[in-house]
N, C-alpha and C positions, 0 to 999 in steps of 0.2 A: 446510545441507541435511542432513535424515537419512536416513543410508542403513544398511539392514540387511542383513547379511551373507548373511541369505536371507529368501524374501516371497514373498505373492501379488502378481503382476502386475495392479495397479491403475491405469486410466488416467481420471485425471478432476480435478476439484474439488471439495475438502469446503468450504462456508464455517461457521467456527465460530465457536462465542461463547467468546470465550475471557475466563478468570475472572479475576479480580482477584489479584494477589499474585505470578501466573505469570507467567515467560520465555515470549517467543512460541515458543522453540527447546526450551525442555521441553512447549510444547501443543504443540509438533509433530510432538514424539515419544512422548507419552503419544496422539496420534491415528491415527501409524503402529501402535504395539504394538498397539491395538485393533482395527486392522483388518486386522493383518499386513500391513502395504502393502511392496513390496520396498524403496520410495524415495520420498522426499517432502520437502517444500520449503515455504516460506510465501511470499504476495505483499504487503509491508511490516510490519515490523517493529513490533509494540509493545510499552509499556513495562509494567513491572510491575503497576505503577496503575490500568492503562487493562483495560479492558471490550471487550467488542464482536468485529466483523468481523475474522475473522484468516482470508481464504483460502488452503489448506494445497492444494498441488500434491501430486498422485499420479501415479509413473510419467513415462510422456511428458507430461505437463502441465509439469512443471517445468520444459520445455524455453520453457516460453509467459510465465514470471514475470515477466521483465524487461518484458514488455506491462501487466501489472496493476500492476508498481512504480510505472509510469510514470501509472496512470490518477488522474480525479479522487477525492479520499476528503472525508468530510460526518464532523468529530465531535460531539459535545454536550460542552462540559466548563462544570464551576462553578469560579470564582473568589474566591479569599478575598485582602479586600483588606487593606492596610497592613502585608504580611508579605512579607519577600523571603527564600527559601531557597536552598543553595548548587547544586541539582538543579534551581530553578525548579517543583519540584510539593511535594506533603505528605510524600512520604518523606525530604526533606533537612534539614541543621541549618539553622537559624534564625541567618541573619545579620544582617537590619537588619529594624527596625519603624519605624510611619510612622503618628502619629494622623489619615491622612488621609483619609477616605472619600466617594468621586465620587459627587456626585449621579445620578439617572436622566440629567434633561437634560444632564449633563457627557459621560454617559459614551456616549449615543445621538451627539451630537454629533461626537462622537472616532473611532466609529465608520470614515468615510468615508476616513480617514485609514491605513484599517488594509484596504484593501482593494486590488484591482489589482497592480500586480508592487509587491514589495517589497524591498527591502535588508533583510537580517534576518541577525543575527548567532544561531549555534546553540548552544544548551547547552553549558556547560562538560561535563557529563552527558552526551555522547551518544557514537555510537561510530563518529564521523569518526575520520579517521586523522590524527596531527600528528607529525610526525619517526618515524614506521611504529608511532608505538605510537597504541592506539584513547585518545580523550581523556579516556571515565571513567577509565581505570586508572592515567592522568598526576593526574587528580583526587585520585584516592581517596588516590594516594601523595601529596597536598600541592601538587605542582607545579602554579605557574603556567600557566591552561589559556586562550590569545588565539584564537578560533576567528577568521577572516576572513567578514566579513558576505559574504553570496549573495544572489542574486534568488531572490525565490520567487514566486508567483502565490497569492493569496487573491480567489477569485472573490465571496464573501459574508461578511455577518460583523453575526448580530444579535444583539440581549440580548433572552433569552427571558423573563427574570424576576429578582426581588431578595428570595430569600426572607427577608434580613434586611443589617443593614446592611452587616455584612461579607462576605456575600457577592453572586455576580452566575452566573447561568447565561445561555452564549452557545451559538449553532450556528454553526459555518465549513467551509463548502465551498474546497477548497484543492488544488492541484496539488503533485507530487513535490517530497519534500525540506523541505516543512515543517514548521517544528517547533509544536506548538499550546503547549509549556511558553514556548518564546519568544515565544507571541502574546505571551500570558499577562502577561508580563514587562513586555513593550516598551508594553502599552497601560498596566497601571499604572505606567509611567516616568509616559508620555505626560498621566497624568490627576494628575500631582503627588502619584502616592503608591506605593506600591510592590505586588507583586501573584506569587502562583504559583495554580499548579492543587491543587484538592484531589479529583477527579474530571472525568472523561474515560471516553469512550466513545466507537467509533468504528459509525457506522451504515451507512458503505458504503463502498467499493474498488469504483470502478467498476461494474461488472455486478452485483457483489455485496451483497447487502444483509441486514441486523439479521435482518429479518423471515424470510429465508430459513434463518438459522443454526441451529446445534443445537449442543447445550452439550456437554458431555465424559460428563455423566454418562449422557445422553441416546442420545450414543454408544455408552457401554460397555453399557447396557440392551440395545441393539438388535445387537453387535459385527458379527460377520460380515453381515448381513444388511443393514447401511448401506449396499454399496456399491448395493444393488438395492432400496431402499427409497423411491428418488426424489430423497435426499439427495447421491446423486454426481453432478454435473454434468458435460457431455460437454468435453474439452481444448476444445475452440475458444469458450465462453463466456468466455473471456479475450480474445477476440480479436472480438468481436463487432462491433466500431466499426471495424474494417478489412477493407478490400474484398475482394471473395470474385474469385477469377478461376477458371473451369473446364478442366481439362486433358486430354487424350487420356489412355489406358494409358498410349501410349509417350514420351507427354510425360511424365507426371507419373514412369516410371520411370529416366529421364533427370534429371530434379531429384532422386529422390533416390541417385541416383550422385553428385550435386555438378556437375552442369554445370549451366549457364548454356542455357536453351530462348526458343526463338522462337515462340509459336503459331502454328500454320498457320492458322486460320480468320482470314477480313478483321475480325468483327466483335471476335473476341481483339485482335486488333493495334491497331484504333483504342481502344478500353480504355485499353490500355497507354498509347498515344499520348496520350490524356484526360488520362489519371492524372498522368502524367509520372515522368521520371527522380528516382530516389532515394522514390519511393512504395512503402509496406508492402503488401502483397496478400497474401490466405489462397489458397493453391493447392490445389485440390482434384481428386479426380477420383473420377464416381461418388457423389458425396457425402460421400467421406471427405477429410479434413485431409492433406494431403499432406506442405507446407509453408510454413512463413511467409519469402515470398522480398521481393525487393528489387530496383525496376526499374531497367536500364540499359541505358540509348542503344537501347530499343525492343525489350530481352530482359530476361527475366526469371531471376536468379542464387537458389540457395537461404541464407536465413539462418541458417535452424534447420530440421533434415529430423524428422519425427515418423515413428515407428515404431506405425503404430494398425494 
C-alpha cells in the first residue's frame, strides 16, 4: 500500500488501465501522486507484462481490498507455443524448445480439462513466500524454487483465435490466486509441447471492468478534477455481492465502537437468522457504509469499521 506522509482525504475506487512494463505498486503510486490521495492500495496484483484492470483503493476503501482480492477476474492472454521460459511469460530466459504445435481440435479438446477447481503449481516467478523469502528473489538468486501445487477455481477457458501457428489467444474467467502464467504452462505440458505468455490483459476484478478504466495519462490530463469526474467510485462498489443490512444511529454507533449489536427490529433479526452465522453483511445506516461485519449466533460483530 501507498501511503503519503500528507494528502487529500480520498475515499473511493479508481479502476485503471494500467500499462504495460509497470509494477502494479509503482501505478499505484504514480496514481496517488496525481491525485494527492493521502493513502492507497490496489485490489490484486499484476505483473509487469500485463495490461488492464488494476483497481487502486483511496482512503477508507482500502479498508474493502481483501473483498475485491478475493473476487472473480476475466483475462485475455496470447500463447506462444513450443517455448518454455524460466518466468512462464515473454520476459524470461529461454529454457527448453519443443517443435510441437497443437492443433485447433487438440487444443479445443484439452480445454475441458483445464477448467473447475484445479491443482495448480505457481510460478517459480511469483511473490509467494517460501522459507520468509518472496520466490522471485530465491529465483533470480539461482536457487532451487518447489512451490506446493493449490486448488484454484477456473470457471471458463476458451481459445479465441490462432493468429498463426505459433500462437493461440484464450479468455479465463478464474477465482483468487490464479496464476494465468501457470495456465499457460500446464496446458502446453498437457498438449505435448511446451508453452508461456507473451501477452495478458486483465478485463475485470469483480465489479470492475476494462471499459470503465482510464489510463495514467488520462489521469494526469484531468489531475485533481478525477476525483469528481465520475471516475471515482463510491467504497462500497467492492462490496456489492454482499448483503446490505440497515442499522439505527445507535446501532450503527455501537459497531463502530467495536461491539458486537443485536438489531432491534423482528424483520433485522430474521435476516440475520436467514443469512446465518459466519455471513458478510454491509452495515449501513442512513445510506452510508458503516461496516463490513460478520454474523454470530444471531449478532452481528464489526470486521472492518469505515470512517466515511
Amino acid at each position: 500500500m501507498a501511503k503519503a506522509r500528507s494528502g487529500r482525504a480520498i475515499h473511493g475506487w479508481l479502476v485503471l488501465d494500467k500499462p504495460q512494463g509497470m509494477t502494479s505498486s509503482r501505478a499505484v503510486g504514480a496514481a496517488r501522486r496525481l491525485l494527492e490521495a493521502a493513502k492507497a492500495g490496489h485490489g490484486g496484483t499484476l505483473d509487469p507484462l500485463a495490461t488492464g484492470v488494476l483497481p487502486i483503493a483511496l482512503g477508507e476503501a482500502t479498508k474493502t481490498v481483501a473483498w475485491v482480492v478475493a473476487g472473480t477476474k476475466t483475462y485475455r492472454f496470447t500463447l506462444r507455443w513450443g517455448e518454455a521460459r524460466d518466468t512462464d511469460d515473454a520476459e524470461g530466459r529461454l529454457t527448453a524448445a519443443s517443435p510441437v504445435r497443437p492443433s485447433r481440435a487438440a487444443i479445443e479438446a484439452a480445454l475441458p480439462r483445464f477448467t473447475g477447481t484445479l491443482r495448480q503449481r505457481p510460478p517459480a516467478f511469483s511473490a509467494l513466500k517460501l522459507g520468509g523469502k518472496r520466490a522471485y528473489d530465491l529465483a533470480r538468486e539461482g536457487e532451487p524454487v518447489e512451490l506446493a501445487p493449490r486448488l484454484v477455481a477456473v470457471e471458463s477457458l476458451a481459445l479465441l483465435g490462432e493468429p498463426d501457428p505459433d500462437h493461440a489467444v484464450f479468455e479465463a474467467v478464474v477465482g483468487k490466486g490464479t496464476y494465468i502464467r501457470a495456465l499457460a504452462r500446464d496446458l502446453g505440458e498437457a498438449l505435448g509441447t511446451l508453452a508461456h505468455i507473451t501477452a495478458l490483459r486483465r478485463l475485470s476484478v469483480g465489479r470492475f471492468r476494462a471499459e470503465d478504466a482510464i489510463s495514467l495519462d488520462n489521469l494526469a490530463a484531468l489531475g485533481h478534477s478525477a476525483a469528481a469526474s465520475g471516475h471515482l467510485l463510491p467504497v462500497e462498489t467492492a462490496l456489492d455481492d454482499i448483503p446490505a443490512l440497515a442499522l439505527s444511529e445507535e446501532e450503527a454507533h455501537r459497531l463502530r465502537c467495536g461491539q458486537a449489536v443485536t438489531p432491534l427490529r423482528p424483520c433485522d433479526r430474521a435476516r440475520i437468522d436467514q443469512l446465518g452465522d459466519g455471513a458478510t453483511v454491509r452495515a449501513t445506516t442512513g445510506g452510508k457504509l458503516v461496516a463490513v461485519a460478520e454474523i454470530a449466533a444471531g449478532s452481528i460483530k464489526p470486521v472492518r469499521v469505515l470512517n466515511l
